[in-house]
C-alpha positions as CSV (number, residue, x, y, z in Angstrom):
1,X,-3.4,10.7,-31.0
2,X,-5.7,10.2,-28.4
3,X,-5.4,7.0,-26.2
4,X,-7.9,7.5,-24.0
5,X,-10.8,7.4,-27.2
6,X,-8.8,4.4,-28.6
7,X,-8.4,2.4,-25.0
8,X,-12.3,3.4,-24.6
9,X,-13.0,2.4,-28.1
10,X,-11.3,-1.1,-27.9
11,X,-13.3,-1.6,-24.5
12,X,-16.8,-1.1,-26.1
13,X,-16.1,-3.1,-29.0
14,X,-15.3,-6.5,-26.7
15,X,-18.0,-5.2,-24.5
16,X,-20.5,-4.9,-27.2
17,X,-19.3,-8.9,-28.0
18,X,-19.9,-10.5,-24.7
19,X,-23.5,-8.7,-24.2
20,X,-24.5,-9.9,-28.2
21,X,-22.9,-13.4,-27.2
22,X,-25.0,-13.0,-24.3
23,X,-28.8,-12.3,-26.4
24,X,-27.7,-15.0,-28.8
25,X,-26.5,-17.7,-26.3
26,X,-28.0,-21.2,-27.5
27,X,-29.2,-24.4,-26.1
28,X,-25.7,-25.9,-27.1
29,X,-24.3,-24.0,-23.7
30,X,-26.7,-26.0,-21.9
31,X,-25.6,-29.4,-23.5
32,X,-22.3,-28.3,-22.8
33,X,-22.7,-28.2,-19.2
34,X,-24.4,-31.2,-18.5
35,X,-22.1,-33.1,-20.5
36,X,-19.1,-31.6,-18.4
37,X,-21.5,-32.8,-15.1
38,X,-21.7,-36.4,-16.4
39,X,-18.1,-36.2,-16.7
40,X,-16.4,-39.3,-14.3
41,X,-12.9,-38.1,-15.3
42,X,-11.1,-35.1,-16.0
43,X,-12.2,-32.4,-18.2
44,X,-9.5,-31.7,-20.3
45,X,-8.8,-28.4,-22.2
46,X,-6.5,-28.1,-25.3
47,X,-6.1,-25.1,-28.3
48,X,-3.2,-23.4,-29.8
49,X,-1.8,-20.3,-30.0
50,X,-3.6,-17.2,-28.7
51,X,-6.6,-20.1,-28.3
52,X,-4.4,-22.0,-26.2
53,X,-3.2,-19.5,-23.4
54,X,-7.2,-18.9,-22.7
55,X,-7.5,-22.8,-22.3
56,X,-5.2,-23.0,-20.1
57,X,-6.6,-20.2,-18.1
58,X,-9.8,-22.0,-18.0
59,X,-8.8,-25.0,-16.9
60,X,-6.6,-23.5,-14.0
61,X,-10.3,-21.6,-13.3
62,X,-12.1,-25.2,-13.5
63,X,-9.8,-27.1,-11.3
64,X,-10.0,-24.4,-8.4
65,X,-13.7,-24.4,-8.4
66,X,-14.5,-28.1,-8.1
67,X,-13.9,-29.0,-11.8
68,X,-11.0,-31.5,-12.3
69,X,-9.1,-30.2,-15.2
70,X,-6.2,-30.0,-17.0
71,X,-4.5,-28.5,-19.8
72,X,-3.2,-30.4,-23.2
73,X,-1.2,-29.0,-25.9
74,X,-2.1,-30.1,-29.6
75,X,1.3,-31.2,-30.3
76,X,2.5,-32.7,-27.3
77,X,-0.8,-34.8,-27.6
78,X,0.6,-35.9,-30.8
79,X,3.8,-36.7,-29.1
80,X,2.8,-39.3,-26.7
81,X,0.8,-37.5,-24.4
82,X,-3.1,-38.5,-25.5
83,X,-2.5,-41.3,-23.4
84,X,-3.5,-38.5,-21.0
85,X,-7.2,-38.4,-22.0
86,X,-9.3,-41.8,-21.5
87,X,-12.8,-42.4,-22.3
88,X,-14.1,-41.2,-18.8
89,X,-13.2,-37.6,-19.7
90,X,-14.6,-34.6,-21.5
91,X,-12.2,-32.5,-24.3
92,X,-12.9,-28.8,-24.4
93,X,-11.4,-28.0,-27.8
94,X,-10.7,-24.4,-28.8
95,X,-10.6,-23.0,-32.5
96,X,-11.9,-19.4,-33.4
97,X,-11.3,-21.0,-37.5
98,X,-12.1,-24.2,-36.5
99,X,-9.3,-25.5,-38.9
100,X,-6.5,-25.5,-36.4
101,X,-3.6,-27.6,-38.0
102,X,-2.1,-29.2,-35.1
103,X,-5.3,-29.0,-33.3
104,X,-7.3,-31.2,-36.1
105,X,-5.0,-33.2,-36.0
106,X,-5.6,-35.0,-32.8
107,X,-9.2,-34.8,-33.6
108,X,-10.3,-38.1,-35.0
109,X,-7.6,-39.9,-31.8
110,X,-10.1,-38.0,-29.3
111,X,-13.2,-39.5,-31.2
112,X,-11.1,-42.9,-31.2
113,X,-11.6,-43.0,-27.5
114,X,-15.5,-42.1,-27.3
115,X,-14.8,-38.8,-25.6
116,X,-17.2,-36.8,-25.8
117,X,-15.7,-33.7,-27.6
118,X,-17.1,-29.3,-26.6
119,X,-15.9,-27.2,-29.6
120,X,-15.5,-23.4,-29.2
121,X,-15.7,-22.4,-32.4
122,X,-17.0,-19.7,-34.9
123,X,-17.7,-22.5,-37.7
124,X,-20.1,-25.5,-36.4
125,X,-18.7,-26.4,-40.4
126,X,-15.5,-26.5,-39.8
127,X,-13.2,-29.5,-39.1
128,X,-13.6,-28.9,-35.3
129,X,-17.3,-28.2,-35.6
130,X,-17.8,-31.4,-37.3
131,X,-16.2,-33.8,-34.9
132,X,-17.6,-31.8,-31.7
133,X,-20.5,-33.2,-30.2
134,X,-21.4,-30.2,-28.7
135,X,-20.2,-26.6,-30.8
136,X,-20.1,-23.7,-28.0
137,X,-20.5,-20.5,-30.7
138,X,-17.7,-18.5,-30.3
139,X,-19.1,-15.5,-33.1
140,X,-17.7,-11.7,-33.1
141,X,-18.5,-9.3,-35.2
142,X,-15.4,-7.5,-35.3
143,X,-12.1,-7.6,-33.4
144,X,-10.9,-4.8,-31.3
145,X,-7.6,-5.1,-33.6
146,X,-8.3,-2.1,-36.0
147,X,-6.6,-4.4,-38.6
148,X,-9.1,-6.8,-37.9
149,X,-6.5,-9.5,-37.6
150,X,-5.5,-9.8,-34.2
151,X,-7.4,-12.1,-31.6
152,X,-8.7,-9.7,-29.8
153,X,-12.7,-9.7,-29.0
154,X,-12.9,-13.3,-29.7
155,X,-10.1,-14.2,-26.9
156,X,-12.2,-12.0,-24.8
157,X,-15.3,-13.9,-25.5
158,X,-14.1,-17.5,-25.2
159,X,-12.6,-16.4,-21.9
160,X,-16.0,-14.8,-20.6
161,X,-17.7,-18.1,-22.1
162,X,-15.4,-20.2,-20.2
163,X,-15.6,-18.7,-17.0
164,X,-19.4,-18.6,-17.3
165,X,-19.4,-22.3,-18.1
166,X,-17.4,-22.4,-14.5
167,X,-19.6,-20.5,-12.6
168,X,-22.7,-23.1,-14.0
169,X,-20.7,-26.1,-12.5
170,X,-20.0,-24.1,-9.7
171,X,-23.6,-23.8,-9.0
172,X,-25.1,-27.0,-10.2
173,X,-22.5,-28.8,-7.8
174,X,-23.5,-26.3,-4.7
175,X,-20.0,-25.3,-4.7
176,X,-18.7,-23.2,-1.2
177,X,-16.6,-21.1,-0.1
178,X,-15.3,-24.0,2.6
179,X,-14.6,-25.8,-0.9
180,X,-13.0,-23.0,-2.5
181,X,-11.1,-22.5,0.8
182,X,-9.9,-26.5,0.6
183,X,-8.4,-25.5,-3.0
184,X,-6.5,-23.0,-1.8
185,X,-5.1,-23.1,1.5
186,X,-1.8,-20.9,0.6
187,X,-1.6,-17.1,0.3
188,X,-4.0,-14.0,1.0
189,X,-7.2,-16.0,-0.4
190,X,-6.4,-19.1,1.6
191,X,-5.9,-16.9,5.0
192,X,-9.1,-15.5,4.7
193,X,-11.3,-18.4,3.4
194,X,-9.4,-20.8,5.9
195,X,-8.0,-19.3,9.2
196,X,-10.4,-19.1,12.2
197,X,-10.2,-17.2,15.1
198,X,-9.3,-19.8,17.4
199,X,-5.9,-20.4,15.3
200,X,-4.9,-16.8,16.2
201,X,-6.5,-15.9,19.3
202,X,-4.5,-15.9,22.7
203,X,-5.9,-18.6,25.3
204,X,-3.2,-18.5,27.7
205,X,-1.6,-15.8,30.2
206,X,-4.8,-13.4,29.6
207,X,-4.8,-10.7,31.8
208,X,-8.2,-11.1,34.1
209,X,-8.7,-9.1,37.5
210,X,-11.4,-9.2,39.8
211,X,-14.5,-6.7,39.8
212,X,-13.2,-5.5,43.0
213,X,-9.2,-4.4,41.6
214,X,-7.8,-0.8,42.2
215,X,-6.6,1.0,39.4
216,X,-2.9,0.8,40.2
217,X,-3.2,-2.9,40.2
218,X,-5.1,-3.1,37.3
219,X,-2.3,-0.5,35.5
220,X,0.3,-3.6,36.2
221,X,-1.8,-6.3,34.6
222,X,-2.1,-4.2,31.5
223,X,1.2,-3.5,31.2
224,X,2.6,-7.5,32.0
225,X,-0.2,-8.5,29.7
226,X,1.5,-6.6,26.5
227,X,-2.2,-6.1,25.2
228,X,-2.8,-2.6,26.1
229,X,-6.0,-4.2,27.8
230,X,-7.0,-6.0,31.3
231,X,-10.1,-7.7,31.4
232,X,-12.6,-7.3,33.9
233,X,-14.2,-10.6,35.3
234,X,-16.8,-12.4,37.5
235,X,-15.9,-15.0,40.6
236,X,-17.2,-17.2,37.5
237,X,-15.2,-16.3,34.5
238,X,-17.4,-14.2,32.5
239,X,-16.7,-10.8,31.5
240,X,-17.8,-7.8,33.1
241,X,-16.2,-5.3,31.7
242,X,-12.5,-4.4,29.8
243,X,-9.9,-1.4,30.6
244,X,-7.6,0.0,27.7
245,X,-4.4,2.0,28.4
246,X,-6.4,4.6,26.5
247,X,-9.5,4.6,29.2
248,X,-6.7,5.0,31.8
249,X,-5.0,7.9,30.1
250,X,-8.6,9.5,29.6
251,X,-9.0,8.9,33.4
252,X,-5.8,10.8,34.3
253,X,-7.3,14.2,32.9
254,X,-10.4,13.6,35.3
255,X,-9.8,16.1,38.4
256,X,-11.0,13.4,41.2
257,X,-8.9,10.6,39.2
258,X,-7.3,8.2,41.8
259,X,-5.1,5.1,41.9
260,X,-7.1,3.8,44.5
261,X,-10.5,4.0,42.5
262,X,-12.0,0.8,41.9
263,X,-11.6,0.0,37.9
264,X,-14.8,-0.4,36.9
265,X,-15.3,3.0,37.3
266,X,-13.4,4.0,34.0
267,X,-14.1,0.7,32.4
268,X,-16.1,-0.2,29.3
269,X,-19.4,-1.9,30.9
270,X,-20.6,-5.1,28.1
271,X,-18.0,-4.4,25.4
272,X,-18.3,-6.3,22.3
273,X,-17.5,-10.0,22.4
274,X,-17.7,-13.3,19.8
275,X,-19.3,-16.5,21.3
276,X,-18.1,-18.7,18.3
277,X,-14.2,-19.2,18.0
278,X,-14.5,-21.2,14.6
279,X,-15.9,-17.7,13.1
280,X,-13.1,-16.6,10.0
281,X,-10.4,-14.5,11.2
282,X,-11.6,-12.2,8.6
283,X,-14.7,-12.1,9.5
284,X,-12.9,-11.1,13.0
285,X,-11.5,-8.2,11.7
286,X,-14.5,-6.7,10.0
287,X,-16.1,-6.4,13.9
288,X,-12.6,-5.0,15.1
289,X,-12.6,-2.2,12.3
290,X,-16.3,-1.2,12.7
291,X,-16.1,-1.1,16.3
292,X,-13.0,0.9,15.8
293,X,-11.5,-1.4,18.5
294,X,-7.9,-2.9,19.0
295,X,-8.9,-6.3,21.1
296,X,-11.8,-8.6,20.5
297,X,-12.7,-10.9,23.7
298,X,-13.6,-14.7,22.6
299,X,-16.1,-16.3,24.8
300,X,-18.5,-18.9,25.3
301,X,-22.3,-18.4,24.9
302,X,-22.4,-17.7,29.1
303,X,-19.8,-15.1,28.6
304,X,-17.0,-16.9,30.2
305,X,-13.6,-15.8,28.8
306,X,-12.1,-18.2,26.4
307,X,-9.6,-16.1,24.6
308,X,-8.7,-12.5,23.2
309,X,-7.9,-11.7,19.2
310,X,-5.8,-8.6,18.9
311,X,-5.9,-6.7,15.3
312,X,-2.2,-6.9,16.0
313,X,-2.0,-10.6,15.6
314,X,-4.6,-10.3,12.7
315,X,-2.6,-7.9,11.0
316,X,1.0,-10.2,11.3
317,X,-0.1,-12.9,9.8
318,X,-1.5,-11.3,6.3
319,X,-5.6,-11.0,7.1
320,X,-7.4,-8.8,5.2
């Protein structure tokens, strides 16, 4: 048996799905998201089964990306928890039949309240076509399932509809990535949509010396810095110039090498700087690794030293 040709098979089955869904999408998608737009409430997202894990994926998707949303389950709807849905908000209801049991069930309560009602079904004439005002067509021709049986392409397809519905709101609303960052301030994706440089960088204690220091004196500041660096500065502040233990150790091999030189003579002349300490940390570290550099000077638009951002720093606290 060969599960490479059956992995590849199931893969262009779904795939043929979304593109055919894609050629025969409607004006009912369009419907669909202006009604979620005129929405003043919550937009509220409710199936069973296999129907009802991919709702609850879109609404998590909905609720990071602007959308207030939530997830309702048929029967706990039934059980006291429509009070949850008012006329304010918009029910995405999802059926691949269309003849849910539990989810027909709450049907005509939903139209009770004048809430406007999106059905993701295959059947506009099925019991959840009929109530919807708006039927999102959810139509496959065949399910990945070799049994045919199995919700398979048609999960894959209400999923892909769902998140494309999303990314519609997302850009009718001029949704950002400072927006995106504000839903998700925690973890990896928070740290780089929401850290700046001037939460990392180090302001105080840098380790500055005159244009006129000797190499022996500028070997102490580098190592009573802990940066591996000592910058080079102006009777004003601004940077001249920067020394790395690695420029020293270069220097060493040089046959007139002295401790007495004057340190601009091994030093990097202009090295690259950022002028705007509310730049993204990540954005920080994408300079650091194409300069192949360790330390990245913060200063002002007059090159006056405000700061340094080691890729040490970066590195502890999780940016990427």
């Amino acid at each position: 048996m060969n599960y490479k040709e059956i992995a590849q098979e199931t893969l262009n089955i779904e795939a043929q799905t979304l593109l055919l869904a894609s050629k025969n999408m409607g004006d009912a998608f369009d419907k669909a998201v202006e009604t979620v737009l005129a929405c003043k409430g919550k937009l509220v997202v409710t199936g069973v089964g296999k129907s009802g894990l991919i709702g609850a994926k879109m609404a998590a998707t909905f609720a990071s990306t602007g959308t207030p949303s939530f997830f309702l389950h048929p029967t706990e709807a039934l059980h006291g928890d429509l009070g949850m849905i008012s006329e304010n908000d918009v029910v995405i209801a999802i059926s691949y039949s269309g003849e849910s049991e539990e989810l027909s069930s709450i049907l005509p309560h939903i139209k009770r309240f004048k809430t406007p009602l999106i059905g993701m079904t295959r059947n506009q004439n099925s019991t959840l076509g009929k109530y919807s005002d708006v039927v999102i067509d959810v139509i496959v021709e065949k399910e990945a399932c070799p049994l045919d049986i199995a919700p398979t392409s048609s999960t894959t397809l209400t999923l892909a509809l769902g998140d494309a519905l999303a990314i519609c709101l997302m850009k009718a609303r001029n949704f950002k990535k400072s927006d995106f960052a504000s839903f998700h301030p925690g973890g990896a994706l928070g740290k780089k949509l929401f850290v700046k440089v001037s939460d990392l960088m180090k302001k105080d204690n840098l380790p500055i010396v005159s244009k006129d220091t000797k190499v022996k004196e500028a070997i102490i500041e580098i190592s009573q810095g802990r940066l591996g660096t000592v910058l080079i500065a102006d009777e004003d502040n601004r940077l001249v110039a920067l020394v790395s233990d690695g420029d020293i150790r270069r220097a060493l091999l040089q046959d007139n090498f002295s401790l007495e030189d004057n340190v601009l003579k091994y030093a990097t002349q202009n090295p690259r700087t950022l002028d705007d300490e509310n730049t993204l940390a990540s954005e920080a570290l994408v300079i650091i690794e194409e300069m192949k550099i360790q330390l990245l000077v913060v200063t002002d638009k007059n090159k006056k030293i405000k700061g340094v951002l080691h890729i040490h720093t970066l590195i502890e606290k999780g940016i990427s």
